[in-house]
RODO-2510 file (C-alpha; in nm, 4 decimals, decimal comma):
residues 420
     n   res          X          Y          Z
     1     x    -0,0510    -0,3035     2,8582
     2     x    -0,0354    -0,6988     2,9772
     3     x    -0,0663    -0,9238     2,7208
     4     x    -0,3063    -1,1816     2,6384
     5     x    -0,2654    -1,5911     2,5703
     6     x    -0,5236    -1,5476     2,2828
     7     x    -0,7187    -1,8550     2,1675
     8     x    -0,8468    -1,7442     1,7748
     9     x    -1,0921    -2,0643     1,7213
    10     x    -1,3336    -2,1708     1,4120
    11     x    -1,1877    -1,9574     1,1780
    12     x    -1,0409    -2,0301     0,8161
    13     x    -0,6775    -1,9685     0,8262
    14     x    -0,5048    -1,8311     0,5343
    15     x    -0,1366    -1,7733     0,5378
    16     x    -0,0090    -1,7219     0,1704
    17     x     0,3563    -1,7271     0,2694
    18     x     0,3285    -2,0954     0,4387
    19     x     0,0680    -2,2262     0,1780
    20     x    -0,1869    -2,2812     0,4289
    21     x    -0,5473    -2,2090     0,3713
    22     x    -0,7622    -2,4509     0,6379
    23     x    -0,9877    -2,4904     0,9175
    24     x    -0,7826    -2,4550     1,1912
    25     x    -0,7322    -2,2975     1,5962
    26     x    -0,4744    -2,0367     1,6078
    27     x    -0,2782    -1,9912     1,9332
    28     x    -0,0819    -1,6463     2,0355
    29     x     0,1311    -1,6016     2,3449
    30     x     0,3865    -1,2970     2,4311
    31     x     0,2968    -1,1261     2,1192
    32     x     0,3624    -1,3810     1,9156
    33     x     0,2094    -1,6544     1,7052
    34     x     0,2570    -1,9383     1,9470
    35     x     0,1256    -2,2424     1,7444
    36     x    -0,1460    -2,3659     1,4728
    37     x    -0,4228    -2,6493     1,5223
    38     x    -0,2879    -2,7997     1,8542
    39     x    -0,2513    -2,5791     2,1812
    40     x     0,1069    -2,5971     2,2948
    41     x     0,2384    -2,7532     2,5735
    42     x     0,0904    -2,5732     2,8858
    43     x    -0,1164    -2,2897     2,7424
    44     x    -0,3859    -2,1540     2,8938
    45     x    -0,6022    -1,8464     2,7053
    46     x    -0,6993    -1,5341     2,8848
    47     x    -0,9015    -1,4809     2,5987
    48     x    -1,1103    -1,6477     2,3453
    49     x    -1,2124    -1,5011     1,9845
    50     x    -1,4400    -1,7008     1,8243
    51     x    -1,3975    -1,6773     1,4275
    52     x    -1,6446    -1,9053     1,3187
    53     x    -1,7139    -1,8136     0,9403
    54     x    -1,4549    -1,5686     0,9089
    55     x    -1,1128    -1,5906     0,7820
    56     x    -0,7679    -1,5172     0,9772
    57     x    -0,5393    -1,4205     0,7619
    58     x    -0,1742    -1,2203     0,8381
    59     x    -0,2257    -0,8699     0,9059
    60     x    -0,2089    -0,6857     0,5787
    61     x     0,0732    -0,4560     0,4286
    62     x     0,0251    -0,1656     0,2866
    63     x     0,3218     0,0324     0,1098
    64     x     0,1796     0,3667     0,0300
    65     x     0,0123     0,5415     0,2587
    66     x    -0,0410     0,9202     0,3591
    67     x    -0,0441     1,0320     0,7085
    68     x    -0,2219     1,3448     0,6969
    69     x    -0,2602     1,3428     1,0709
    70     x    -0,1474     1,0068     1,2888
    71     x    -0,3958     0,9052     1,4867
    72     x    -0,7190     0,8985     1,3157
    73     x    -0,5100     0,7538     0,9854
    74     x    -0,4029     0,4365     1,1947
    75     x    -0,6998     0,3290     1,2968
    76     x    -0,8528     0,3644     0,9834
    77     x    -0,5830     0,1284     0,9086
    78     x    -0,6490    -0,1185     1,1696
    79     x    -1,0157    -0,0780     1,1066
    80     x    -0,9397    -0,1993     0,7474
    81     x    -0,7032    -0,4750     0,9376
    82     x    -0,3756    -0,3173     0,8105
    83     x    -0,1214    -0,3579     1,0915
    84     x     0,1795    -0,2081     0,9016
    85     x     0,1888     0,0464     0,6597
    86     x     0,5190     0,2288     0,4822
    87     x     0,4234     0,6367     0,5103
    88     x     0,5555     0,8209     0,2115
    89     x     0,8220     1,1441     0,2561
    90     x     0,5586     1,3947     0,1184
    91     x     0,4384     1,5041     0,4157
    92     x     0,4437     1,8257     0,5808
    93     x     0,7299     1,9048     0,6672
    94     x     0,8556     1,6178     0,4179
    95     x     1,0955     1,3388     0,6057
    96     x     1,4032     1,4418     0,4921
    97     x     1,5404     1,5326     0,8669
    98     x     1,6360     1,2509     1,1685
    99     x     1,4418     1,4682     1,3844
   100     x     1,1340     1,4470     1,1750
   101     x     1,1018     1,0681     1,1545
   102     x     1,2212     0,9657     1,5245
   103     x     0,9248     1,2117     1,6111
   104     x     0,6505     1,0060     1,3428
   105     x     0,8306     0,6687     1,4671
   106     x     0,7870     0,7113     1,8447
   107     x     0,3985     0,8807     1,8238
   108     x     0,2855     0,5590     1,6369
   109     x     0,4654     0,3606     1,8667
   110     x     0,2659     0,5314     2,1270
   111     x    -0,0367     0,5338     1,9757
   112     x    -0,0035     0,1262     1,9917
   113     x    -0,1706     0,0930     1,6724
   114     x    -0,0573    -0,0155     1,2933
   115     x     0,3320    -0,0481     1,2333
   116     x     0,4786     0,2478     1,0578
   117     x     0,7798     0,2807     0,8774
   118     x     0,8993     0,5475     0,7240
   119     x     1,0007     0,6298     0,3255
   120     x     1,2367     0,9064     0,3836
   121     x     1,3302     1,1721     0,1327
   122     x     1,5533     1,0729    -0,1345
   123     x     1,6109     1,4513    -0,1566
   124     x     1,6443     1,7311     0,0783
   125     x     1,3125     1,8374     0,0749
   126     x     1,1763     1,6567    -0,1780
   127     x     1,3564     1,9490    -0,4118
   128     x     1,5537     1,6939    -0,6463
   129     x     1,8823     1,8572    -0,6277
   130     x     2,0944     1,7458    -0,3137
   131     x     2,0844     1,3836    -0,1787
   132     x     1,9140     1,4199     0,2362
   133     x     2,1395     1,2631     0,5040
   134     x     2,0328     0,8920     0,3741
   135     x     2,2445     0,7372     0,6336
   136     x     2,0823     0,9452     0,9186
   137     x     1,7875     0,8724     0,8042
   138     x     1,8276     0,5165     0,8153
   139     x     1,9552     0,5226     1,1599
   140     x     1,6225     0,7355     1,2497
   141     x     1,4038     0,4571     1,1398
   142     x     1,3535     0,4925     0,7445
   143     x     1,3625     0,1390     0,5344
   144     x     1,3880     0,2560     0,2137
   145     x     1,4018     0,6334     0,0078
   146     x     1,1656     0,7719    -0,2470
   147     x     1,0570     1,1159    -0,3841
   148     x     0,6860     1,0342    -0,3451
   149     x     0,5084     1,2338    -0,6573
   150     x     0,8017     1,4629    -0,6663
   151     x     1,0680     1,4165    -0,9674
   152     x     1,4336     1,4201    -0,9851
   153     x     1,4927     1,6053    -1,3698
   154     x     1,8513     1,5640    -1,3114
   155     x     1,9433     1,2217    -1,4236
   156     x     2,2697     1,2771    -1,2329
   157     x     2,1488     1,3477    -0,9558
   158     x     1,9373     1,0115    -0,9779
   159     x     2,2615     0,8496    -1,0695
   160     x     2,4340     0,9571    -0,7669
   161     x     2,1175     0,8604    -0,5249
   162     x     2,1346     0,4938    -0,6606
   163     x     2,5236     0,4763    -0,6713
   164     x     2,5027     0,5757    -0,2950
   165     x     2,2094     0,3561    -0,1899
   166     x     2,3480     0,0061    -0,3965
   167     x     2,6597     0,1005    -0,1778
   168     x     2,5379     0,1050     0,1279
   169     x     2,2006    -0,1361     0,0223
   170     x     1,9280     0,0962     0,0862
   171     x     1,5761     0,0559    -0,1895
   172     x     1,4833     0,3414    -0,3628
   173     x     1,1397     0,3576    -0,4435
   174     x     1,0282     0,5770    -0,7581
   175     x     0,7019     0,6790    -0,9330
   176     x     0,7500     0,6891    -1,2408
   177     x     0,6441     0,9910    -1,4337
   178     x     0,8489     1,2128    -1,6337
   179     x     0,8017     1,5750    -1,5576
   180     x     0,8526     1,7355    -1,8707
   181     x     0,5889     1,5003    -2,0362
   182     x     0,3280     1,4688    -1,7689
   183     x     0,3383     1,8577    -1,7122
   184     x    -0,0112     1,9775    -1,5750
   185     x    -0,1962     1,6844    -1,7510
   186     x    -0,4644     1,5916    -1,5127
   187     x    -0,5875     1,2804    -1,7012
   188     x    -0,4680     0,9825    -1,9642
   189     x    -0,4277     1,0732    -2,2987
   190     x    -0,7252     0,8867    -2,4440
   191     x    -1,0897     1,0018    -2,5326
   192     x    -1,2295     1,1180    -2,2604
   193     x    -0,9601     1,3515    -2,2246
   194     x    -0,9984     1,4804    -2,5461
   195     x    -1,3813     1,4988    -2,5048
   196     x    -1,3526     1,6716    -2,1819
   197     x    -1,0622     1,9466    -2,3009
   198     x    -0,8476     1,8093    -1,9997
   199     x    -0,4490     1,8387    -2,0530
   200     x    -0,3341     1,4804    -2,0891
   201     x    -0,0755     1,2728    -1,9716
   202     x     0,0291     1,0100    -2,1774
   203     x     0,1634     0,6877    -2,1062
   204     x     0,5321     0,7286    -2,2774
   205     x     0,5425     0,9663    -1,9578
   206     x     0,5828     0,6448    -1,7689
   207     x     0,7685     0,4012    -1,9826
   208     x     1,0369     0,6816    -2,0285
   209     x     1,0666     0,7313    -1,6811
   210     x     1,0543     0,3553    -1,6184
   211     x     1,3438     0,2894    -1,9454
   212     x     1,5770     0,5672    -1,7127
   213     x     1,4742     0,4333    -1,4149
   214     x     1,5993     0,0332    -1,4443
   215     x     1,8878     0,1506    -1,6843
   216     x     2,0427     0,2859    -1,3845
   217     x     1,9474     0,0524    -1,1466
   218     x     2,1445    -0,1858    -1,4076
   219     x     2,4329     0,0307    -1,4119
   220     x     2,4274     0,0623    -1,0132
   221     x     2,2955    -0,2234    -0,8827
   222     x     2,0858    -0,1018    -0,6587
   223     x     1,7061    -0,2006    -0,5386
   224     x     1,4807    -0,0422    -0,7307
   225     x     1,0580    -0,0014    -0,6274
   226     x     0,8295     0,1647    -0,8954
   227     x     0,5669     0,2801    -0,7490
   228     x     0,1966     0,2975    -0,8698
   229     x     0,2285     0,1395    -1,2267
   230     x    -0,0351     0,2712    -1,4178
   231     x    -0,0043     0,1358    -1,7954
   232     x     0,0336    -0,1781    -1,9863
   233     x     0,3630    -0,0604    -2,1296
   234     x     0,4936     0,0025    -1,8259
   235     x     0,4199    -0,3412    -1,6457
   236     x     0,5446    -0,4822    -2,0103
   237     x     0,8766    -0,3070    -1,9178
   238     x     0,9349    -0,4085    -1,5858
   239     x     0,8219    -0,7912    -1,7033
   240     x     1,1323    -0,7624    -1,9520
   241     x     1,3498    -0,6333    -1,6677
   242     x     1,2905    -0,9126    -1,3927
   243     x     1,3446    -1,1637    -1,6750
   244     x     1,7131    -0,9825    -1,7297
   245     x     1,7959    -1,0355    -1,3970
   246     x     1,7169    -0,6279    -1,2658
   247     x     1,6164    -0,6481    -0,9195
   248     x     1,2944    -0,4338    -0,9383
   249     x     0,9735    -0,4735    -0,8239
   250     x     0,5929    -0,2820    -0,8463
   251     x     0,2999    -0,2057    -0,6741
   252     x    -0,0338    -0,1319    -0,8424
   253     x    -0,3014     0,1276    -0,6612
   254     x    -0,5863    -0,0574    -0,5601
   255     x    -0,8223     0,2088    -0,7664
   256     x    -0,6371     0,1441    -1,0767
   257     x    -0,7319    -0,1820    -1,0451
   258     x    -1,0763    -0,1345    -1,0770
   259     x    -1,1572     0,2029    -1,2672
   260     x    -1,0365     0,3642    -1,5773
   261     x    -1,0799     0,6767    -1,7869
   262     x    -1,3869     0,6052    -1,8400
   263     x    -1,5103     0,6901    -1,4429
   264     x    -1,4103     1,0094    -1,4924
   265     x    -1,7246     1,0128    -1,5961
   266     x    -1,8459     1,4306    -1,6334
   267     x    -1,5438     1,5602    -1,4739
   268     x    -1,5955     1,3838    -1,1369
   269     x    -1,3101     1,4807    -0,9328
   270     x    -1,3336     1,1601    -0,6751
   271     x    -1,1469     1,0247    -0,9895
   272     x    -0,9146     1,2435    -1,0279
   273     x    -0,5781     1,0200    -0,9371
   274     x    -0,2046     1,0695    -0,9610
   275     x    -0,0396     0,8639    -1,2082
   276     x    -0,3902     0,9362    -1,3472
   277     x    -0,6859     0,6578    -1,4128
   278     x    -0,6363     0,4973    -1,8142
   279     x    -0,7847     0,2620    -2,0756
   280     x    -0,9458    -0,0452    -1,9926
   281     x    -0,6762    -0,2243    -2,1412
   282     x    -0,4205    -0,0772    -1,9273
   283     x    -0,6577    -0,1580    -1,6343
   284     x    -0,6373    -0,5214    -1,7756
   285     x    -0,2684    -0,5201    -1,7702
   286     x    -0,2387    -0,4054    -1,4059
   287     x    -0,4779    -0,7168    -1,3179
   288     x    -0,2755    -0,9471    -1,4917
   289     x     0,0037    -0,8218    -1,3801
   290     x    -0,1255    -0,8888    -0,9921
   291     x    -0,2851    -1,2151    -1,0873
   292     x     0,0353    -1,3936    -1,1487
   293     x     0,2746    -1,1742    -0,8765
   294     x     0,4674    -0,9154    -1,0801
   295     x     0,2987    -0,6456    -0,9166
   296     x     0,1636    -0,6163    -0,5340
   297     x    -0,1432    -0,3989    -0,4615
   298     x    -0,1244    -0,0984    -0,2375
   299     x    -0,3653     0,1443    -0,0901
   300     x    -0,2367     0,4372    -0,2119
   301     x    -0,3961     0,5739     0,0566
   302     x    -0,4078     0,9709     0,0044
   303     x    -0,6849     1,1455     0,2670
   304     x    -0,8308     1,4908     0,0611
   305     x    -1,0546     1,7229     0,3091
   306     x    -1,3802     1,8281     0,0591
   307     x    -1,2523     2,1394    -0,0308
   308     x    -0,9907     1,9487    -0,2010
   309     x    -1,2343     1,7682    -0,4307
   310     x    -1,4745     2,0430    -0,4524
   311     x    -1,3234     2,2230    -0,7133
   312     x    -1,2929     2,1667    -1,1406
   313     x    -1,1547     1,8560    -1,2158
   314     x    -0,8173     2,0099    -1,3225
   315     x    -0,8390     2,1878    -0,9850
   316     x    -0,8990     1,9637    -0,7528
   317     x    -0,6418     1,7450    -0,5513
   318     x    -0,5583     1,3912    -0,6709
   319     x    -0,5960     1,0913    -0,4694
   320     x    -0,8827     0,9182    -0,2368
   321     x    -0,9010     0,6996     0,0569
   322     x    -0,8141     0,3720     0,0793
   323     x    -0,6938     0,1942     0,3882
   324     x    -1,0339     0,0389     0,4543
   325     x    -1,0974     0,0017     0,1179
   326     x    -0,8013    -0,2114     0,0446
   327     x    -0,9353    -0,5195     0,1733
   328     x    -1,2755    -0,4970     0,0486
   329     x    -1,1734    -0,3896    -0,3168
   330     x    -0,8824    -0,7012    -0,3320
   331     x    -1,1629    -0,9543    -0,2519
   332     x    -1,3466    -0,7494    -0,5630
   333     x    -1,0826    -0,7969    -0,7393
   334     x    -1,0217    -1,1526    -0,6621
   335     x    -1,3537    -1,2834    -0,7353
   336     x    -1,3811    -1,0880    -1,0771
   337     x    -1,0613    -1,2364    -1,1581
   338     x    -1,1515    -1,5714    -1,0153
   339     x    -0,8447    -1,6069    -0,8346
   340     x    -0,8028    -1,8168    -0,4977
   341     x    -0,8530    -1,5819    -0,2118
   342     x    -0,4630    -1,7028    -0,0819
   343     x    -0,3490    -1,5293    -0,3955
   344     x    -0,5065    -1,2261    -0,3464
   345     x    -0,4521    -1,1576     0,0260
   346     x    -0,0768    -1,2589    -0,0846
   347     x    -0,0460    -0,9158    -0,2593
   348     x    -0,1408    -0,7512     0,0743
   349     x     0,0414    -0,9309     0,2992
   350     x     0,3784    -1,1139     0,2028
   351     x     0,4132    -0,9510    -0,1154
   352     x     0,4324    -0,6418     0,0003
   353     x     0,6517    -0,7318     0,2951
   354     x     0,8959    -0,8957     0,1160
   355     x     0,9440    -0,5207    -0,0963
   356     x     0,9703    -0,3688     0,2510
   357     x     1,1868    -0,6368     0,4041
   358     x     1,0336    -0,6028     0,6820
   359     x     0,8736    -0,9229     0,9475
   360     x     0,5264    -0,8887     0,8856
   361     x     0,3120    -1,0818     0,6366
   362     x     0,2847    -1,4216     0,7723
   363     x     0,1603    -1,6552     1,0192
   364     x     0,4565    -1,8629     1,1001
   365     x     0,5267    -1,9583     1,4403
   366     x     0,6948    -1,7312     1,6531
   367     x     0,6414    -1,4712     1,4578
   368     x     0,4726    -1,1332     1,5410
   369     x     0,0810    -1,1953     1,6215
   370     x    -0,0210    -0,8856     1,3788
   371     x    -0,3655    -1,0581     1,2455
   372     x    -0,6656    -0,9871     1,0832
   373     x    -1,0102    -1,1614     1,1294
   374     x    -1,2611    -1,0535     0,8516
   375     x    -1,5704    -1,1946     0,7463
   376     x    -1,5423    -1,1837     0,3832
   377     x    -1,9413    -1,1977     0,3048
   378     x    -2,0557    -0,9430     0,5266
   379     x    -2,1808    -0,6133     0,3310
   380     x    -2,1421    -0,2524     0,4115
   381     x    -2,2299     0,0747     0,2057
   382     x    -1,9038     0,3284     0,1890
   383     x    -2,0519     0,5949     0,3553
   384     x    -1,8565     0,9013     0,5356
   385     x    -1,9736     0,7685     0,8696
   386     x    -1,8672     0,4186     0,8074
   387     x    -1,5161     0,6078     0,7286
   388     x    -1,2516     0,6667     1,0129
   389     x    -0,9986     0,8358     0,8092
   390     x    -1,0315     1,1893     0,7728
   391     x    -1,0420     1,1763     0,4020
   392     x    -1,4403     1,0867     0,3586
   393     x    -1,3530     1,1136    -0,0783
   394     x    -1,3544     0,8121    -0,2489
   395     x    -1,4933     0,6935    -0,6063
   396     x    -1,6752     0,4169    -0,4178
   397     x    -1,8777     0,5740    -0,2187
   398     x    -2,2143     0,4835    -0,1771
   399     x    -2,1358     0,1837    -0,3052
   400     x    -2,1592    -0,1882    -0,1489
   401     x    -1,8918    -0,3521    -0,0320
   402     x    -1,8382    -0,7666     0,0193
   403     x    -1,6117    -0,8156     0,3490
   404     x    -1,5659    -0,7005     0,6524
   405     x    -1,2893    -0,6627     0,9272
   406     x    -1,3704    -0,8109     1,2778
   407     x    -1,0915    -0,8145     1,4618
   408     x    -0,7525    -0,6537     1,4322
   409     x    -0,4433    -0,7626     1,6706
   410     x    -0,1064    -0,6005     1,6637
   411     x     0,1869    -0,7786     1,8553
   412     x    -0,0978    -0,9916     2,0112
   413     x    -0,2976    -0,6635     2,1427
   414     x    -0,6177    -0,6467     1,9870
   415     x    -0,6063    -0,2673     1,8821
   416     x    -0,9763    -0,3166     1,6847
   417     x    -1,3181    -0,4704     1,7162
   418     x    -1,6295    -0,4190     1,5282
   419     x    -1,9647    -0,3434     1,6489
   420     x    -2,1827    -0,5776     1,6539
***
């Protein structure tokens, strides 16, 4: 497909990695951003977007995100103006084979859509006993190794994963939860689970796992990712460990950032979520923890068909949809916290980047055009139909949403447009 000298005029640029947040024209050529304010020297556009009112921003970056099936999960995720997206190992079969992520790298790259790149297996599959072919898998296409929602018990065998990956300076992402302590629980250990009779989890499941987790990325040296923070104590823990000089960094679910135990509400299995939803307070500690840039946001994007959420609470399968949800919920977020709207969009675009160490995130010149144009007043109801994802089940739905996506462009294609 040719591609387009694109003209993006009017429009309120916002590009949290270069501090700039003005009126300005933006100006892409061969896939790439070409120049800002002033057309360069002999440009000509093939095709104009007019922005006026909305914002261009970078295209956003989400680091978790399930693939359930390919295509309709990417362009939910340029719908919601996500142009790159890390996919976790858990799928099915789980990426813990060459073979298995050359196949998921070259049908995105033919579908032409978001960026993916691949979390492979820490573990052959997934199984927490024997490392997977790390190096193979690198070569394949995976940036970085996790376990997704799957533990390692064996603390040597963690040992030996980080030992190999500070050697050869691959990340290892983890979510922290202890599997003796979380066992079946279902939901925090707090009231409502007590009110409800649901088996708990409580939060010294985390902070244990967490306290193992950066002890050995001490000893080792190696790049350590917790993913999914879902407790005061645990951001309190990672806080202590950046200020020692550990090289680890967190991402917070979008969801956590805005619900708690409390929307569990009558056993309301939209809200069942894996670590699971807790107190206010911990809710509070995850915002603050965004605010000032410990912690990026992801979507934690996890499509469940119905008769995964039509079941008992302690039943049914964690996790909702979120790729077009992300953007919506972090200008929530950001105007509850009343933070400036380059602060929040940094969590979803550079932030989250920089983790992946990958080019995306930014506006500079000459880098990759992968933009989003959103007007960030526009409403819409969450409704299935207003959902491309296949996972329609969500907490939010029916509500109202501030800010919508306009235009997507990956590599300078534009890959999404709303309906007017």
């Amino acid at each position: 497909m040719a591609l387009h000298n694109i003209h993006i005029r009017n429009g309120r640029v916002i590009d949290p990695q270069n501090g700039i947040d003005a009126q300005l024209d933006l100006f892409i050529a061969d896939g790439r951003i070409a120049a800002m304010g002033q057309a360069p020297a002999g440009f000509a556009a093939t095709r104009t977007i007019d922005a006026s009112g909305q914002i261009v921003c970078p295209g956003l970056v989400d680091l978790s995100t399930r693939l359930s099936s390919i295509e309709p999960e990417l362009f939910a995720a340029v719908a919601g103006g996500i142009t790159a997206l890390a996919c976790l190992p858990d799928t099915n079969p789980p990426l813990d084979e060459p073979g298995l992520v050359e196949r998921l790298v070259r049908r995105s790259e033919n579908l032409g859509l978001a960026r993916v790149y691949p979390i492979g297996a820490l573990t052959r599959q997934l199984a927490g006993e024997k490392l997977a072919e790390l190096d193979n898998l690198t070569r394949a296409g995976c940036i970085a190794f996790s376990q997704a929602k799957y533990p390692i018990v064996d603390t040597l065998v963690l040992l030996r994963a980080m030992q190999y990956a500070a050697t050869f300076g691959y990340a290892v992402r983890l979510q922290p939860q202890d599997h003796h302590l979380a066992n079946d629980g279902v939901a925090h250990d707090g009231e409502i689970a007590s009110r409800l009779g649901l088996t708990a989890v409580p939060v010294c499941a985390e902070t244990i796992a967490i306290g193992r987790a950066l002890q050995l990325a001490r000893e080792t040296g190696a790049r350590l990712h917790l993913e999914r923070l879902s407790s005061a104590a645990g951001i309190a823990l990672v806080r202590e460990a950046r200020q020692a000089g550990i090289a680890v960094s967190c991402d917070v679910g979008i969801h956590h950032l805005h619900l708690s135990e409390m929307d569990i509400g009558y056993f309301d299995s939209h809200a069942r979520f894996d670590p699971p939803l807790r107190s206010g307070s911990d809710r509070d500690a995850l915002r603050a923890a965004v605010a000032d840039g410990l912690a990026a946001i992801c979507s934690d994007h996890t499509p469940v068909d119905e008769d995964g959420k039509q079941l008992p609470f302690a039943e049914a399968t964690p996790g909702a949809t979120g790729l077009e949800l992300l953007l919506p919920l972090t200008l929530k977020f950001a105007q509850e916290m009343k933070l400036p709207l380059t602060t929040a969009l940094a969590r979803i675009t550079c932030d989250p980047a920089a983790i992946l160490g990958i080019d995306a995130g930014s506006l500079s010149i000459g880098s990759p055009a992968d933009v989003c144009i959103f007007d960030p007043t526009e409403a819409w109801r969450v409704t299935p139909e207003a959902l491309r994802s296949e996972g329609k089940n969500t907490p939010f739905m029916a509500y109202e949403m501030d800010g919508r996506v306009r235009t997507t462009l990956v590599g300078g294609r534009i890959v999404f447009e709303a309906k007017h």
